[in-house]
C-alpha positions as CSV (number, residue, x, y, z in Angstrom):
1,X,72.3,70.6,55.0
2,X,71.7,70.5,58.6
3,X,68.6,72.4,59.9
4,X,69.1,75.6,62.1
5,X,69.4,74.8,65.8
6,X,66.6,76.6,68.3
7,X,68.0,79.5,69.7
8,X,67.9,79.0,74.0
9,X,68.2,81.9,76.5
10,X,68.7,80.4,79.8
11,X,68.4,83.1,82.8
12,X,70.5,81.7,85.5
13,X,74.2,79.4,86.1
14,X,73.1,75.5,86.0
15,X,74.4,72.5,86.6
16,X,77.4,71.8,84.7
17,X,76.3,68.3,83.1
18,X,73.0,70.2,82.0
19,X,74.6,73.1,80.5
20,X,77.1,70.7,78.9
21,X,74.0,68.5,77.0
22,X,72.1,71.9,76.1
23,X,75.5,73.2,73.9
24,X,75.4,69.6,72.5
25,X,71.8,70.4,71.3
26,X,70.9,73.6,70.9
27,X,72.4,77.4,70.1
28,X,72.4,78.1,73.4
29,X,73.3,81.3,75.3
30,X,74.7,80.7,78.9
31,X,75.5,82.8,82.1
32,X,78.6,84.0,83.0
33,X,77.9,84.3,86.6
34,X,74.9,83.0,88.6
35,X,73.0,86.6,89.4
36,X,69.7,86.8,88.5
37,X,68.6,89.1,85.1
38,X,67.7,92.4,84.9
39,X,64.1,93.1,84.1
40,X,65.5,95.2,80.6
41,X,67.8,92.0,80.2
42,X,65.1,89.4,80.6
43,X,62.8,91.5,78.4
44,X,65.8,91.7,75.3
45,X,66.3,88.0,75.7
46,X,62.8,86.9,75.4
47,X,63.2,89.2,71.3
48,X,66.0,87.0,70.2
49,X,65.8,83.8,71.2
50,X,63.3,80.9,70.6
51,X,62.9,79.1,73.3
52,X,63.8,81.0,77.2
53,X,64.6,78.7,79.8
54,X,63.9,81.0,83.0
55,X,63.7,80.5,87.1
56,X,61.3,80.9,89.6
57,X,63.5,84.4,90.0
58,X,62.6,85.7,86.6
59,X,59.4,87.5,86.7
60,X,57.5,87.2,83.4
61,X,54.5,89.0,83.2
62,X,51.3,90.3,80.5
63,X,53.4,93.5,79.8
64,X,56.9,91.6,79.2
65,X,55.3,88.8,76.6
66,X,54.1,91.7,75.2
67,X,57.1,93.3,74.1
68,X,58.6,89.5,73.1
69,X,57.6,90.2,69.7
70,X,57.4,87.1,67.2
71,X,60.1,84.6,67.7
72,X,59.7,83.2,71.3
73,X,57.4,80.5,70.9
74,X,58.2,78.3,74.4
75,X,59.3,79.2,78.0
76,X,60.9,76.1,79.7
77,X,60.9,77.2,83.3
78,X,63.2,75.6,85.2
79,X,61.4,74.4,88.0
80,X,57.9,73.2,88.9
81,X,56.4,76.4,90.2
82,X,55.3,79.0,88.0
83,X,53.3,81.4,89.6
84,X,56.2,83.7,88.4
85,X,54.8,83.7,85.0
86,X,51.6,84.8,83.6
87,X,50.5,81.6,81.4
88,X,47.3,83.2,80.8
89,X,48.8,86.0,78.2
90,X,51.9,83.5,77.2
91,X,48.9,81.2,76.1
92,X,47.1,84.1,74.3
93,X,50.1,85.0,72.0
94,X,50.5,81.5,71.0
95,X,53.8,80.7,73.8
96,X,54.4,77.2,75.6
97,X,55.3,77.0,78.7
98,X,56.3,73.9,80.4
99,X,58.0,73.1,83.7
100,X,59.3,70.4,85.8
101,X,57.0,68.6,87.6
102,X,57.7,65.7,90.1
103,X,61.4,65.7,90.3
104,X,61.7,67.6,93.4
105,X,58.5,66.0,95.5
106,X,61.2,63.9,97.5
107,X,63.8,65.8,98.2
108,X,61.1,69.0,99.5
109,X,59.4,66.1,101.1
110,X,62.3,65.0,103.2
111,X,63.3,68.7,104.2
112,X,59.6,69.2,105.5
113,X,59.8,66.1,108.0
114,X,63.0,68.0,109.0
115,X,61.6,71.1,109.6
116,X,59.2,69.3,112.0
117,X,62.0,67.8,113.4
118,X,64.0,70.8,113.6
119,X,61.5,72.6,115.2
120,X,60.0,70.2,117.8
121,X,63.4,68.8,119.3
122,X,64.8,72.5,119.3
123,X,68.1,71.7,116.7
124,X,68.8,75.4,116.6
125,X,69.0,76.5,120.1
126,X,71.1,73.3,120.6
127,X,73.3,73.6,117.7
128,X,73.5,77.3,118.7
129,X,74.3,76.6,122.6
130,X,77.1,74.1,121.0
131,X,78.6,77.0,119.1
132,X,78.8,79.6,121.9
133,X,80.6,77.3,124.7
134,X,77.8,77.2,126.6
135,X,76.4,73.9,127.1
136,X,77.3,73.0,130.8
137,X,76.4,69.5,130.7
138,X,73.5,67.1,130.8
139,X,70.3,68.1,132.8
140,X,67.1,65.8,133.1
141,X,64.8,69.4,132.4
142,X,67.6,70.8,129.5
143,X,66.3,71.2,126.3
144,X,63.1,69.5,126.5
145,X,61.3,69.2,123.2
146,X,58.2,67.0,122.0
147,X,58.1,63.9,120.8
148,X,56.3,63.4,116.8
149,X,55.2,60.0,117.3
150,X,51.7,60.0,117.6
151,X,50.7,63.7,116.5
152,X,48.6,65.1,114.1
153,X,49.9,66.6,111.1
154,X,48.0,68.5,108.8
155,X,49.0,68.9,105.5
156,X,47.7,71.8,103.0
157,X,48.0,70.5,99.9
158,X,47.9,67.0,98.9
159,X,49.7,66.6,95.2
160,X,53.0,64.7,94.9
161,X,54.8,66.5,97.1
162,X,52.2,66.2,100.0
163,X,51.7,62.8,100.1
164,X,55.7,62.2,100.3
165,X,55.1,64.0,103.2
166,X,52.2,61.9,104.5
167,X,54.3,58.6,103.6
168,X,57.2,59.9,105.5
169,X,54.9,61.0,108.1
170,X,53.8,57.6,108.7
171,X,56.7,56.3,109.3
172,X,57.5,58.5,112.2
173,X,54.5,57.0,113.5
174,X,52.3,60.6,113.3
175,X,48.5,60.9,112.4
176,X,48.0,62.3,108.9
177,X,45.3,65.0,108.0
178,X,45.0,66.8,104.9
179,X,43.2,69.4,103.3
180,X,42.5,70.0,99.5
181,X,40.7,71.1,96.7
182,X,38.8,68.2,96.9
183,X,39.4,64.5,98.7
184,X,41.9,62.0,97.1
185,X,40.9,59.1,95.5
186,X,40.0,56.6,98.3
187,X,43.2,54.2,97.1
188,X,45.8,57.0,97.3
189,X,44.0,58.2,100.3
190,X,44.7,54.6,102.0
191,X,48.0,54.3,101.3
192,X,48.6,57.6,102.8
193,X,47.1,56.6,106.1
194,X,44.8,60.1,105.8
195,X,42.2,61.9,107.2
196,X,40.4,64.3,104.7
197,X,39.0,67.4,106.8
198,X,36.9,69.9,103.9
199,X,37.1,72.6,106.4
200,X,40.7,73.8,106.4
201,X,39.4,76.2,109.8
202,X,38.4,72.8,111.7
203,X,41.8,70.8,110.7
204,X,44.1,73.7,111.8
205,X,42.5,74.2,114.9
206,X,42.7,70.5,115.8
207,X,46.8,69.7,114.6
208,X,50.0,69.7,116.0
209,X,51.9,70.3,112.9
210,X,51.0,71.9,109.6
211,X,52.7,71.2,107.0
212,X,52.5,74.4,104.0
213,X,52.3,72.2,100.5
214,X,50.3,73.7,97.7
215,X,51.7,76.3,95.6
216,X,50.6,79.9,95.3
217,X,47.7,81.1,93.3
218,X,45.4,84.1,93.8
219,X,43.2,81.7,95.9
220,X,46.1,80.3,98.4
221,X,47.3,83.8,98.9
222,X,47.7,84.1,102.9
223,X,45.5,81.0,103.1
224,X,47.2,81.1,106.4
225,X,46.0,84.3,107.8
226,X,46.0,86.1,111.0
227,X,42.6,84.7,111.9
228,X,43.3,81.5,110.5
229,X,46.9,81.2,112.4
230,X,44.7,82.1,115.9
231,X,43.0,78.9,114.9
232,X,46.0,76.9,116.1
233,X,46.8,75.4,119.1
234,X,49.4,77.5,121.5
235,X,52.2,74.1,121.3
236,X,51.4,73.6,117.6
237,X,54.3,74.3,115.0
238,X,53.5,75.4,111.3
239,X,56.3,74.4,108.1
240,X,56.6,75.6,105.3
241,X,58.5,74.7,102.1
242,X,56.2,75.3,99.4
243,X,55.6,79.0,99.0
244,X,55.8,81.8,101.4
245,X,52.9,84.2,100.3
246,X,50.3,81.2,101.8
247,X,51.1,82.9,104.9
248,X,50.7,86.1,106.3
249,X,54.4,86.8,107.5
250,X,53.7,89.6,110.1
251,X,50.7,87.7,111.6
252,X,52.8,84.8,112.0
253,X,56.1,87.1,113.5
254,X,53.3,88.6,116.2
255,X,52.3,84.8,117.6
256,X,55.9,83.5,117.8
257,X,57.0,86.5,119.6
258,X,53.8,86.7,121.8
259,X,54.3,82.4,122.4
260,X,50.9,82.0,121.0
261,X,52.4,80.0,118.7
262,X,54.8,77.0,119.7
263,X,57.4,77.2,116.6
264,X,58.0,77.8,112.6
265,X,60.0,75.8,110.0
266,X,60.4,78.2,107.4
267,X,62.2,77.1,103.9
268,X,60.6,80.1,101.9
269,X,59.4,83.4,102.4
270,X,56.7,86.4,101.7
271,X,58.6,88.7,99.7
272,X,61.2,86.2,98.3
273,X,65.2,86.8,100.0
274,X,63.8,90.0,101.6
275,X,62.8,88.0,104.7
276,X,61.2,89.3,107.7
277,X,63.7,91.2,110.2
278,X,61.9,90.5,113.1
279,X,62.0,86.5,112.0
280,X,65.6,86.1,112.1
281,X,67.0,85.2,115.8
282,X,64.0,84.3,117.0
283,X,64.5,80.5,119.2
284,X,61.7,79.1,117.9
285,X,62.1,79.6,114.5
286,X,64.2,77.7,112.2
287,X,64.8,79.3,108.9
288,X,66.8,77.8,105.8
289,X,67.5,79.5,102.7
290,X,65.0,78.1,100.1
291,X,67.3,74.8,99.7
292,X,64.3,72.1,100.2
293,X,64.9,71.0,96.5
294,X,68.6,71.9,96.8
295,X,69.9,68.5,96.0
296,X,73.0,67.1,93.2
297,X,70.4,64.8,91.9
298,X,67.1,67.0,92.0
299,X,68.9,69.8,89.9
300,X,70.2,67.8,87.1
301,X,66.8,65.8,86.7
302,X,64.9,69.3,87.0
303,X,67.6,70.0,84.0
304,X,67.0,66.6,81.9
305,X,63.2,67.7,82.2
306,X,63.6,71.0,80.5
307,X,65.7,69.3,78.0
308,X,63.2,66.7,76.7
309,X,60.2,69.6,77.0
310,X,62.4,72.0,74.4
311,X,63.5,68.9,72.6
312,X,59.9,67.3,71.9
313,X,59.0,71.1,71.3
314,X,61.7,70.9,68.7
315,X,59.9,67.7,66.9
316,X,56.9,69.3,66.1
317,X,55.1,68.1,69.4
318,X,53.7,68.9,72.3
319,X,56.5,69.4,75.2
320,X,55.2,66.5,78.2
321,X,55.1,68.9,81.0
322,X,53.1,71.7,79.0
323,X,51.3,73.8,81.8
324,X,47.5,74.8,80.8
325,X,46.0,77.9,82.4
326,X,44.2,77.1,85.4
327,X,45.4,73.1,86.0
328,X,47.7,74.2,88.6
């Protein structure tokens, strides 16, 4: 007789091959159509299945595991962030969770060098001027950006996805500087051609890019502040494609509008879609929808990931991207 499949909730529309391979596997319960769950949705879900398969949209907090009840026993996020669920109390009532870790350091990587890009060479008032008719020709003063060979960049947060930044960097011929928790070790450190600065307040005021890559905990909340923004130089340009509560939205809206701050390359935001009003049309900012990790590839991998984790969970072991409390 066979033995009863686990029962999967997954929260949001995936990638057709990945939702093919879970039905294959598992009694799994699929989306209709790709809009996020309700809170009272979510919270039903997590009573009847064993093992939820949720999104960094999905907000899964102390009061919500406690209503689970008994039979959830793993949350395979979707993703490698999970600030979105509280680990502490999942660990408390005896719930795994496990993510996706890696899979996306490339791809955000390669969207961060062209945010600096973007924002430096001025793509959106160009592509802009393009669409409006009104590009009278060439001009030797017209559009005048800056060049990225041979600046500083600073990077706030050196895990994987940071140091694909720092190798791409490189090869765009900029100066690497980084900040962290605490110094790499001295091989990685080399082959990333960077400079370790322990005072965040002395890096930022010295670069001509920062580049936003750590994830958000209670400690990295508006890390970039309004003081600590003030810090940069007027030309510098600040990206960000890790999380958008590192910075402190309306102190950064105030220094682009005032020019006391050259440009932004923003891929995520404060308060999630609810972005800024005063941000949008602004010519110095370039802002994308959250797609750094929005690639054919990244998304089925992120989905193979989640597979193995509820799959080794299934075998009576521990799933190889289980997240501990306080590792991230």
């Amino acid at each position: 007789m066979a033995a009863e499949r686990l029962s999967v909730v997954v929260t949001r529309r995936l990638p057709e091959v990945v939702e093919t391979r879970m039905k294959e596997l598992f009694d799994v319960t699929l989306r209709d159509d790709d809009a996020p769950m309700s809170r009272a949705a979510l919270a039903e879900a997590m009573k009847t299945c064993d093992v939820l398969v949720p999104t960094i949209n999905d907000q899964i907090d102390a009061g919500m595991l406690a209503s689970a009840g008994e039979r959830l026993k793993l949350i395979a996020n979707y993703g490698a962030g999970v600030d979105h669920i509280d680990v502490g109390s999942a660990r408390q009532r005896g719930i795994l969770v496990s993510n996706t870790p890696g899979v996306s350091s490339d791809d955000t990587a390669d969207m961060a060098l062209a945010l600096i890009l973007a924002v430096t060479r001025r793509f959106p008032e160009g592509i802009r001027m393009m669409a409006d008719d009104k590009w009278t020709g060439w001009s030797p003063t017209a559009m005048l950006g800056r060049r990225i060979q041979g600046r500083r960049v600073g990077i706030l947060g050196m895990g994987r996805i940071g140091q694909a930044v720092a190798e791409r960097a490189n090869a765009f011929g900029m100066q690497v500087h980084y900040h962290n928790r605490k110094p790499l070790h001295p091989d990685i450190e080399a082959r990333c051609k960077a400079t370790y600065w322990e005072s965040l307040d002395q890096m930022v005021a010295r670069m001509d890019v920062i580049s936003i890559n750590c994830p958000h905990t209670p400690s990295t909340f508006h890390l970039m502040n309004a003081r600590r923004l003030k810090l940069m130089k007027p030309e510098a340009v600040i990206v960000n494609t890790s999380r958008g509560e590192v910075i402190d939205e309306n102190a950064l809206v105030r220094m682009l509008k005032a020019g006391t701050l050259a440009g932004a390359g923003l891929d995520v935001y404060e308060n999630g879609k609810e972005i800024n009003p005063e941000l949008r049309g602004l010519p110095n900012v370039v802002a994308l929808p959250h797609m750094a990790s929005a690639t054919v590839e990244g998304r089925a991998e992120m989905g193979e990931k989640v597979i193995i984790n509820i799959k080794t969970f299934e075998d009576g072991h521990r799933p190889p991207d289980q997240v501990v409390p306080g590792m991230l």
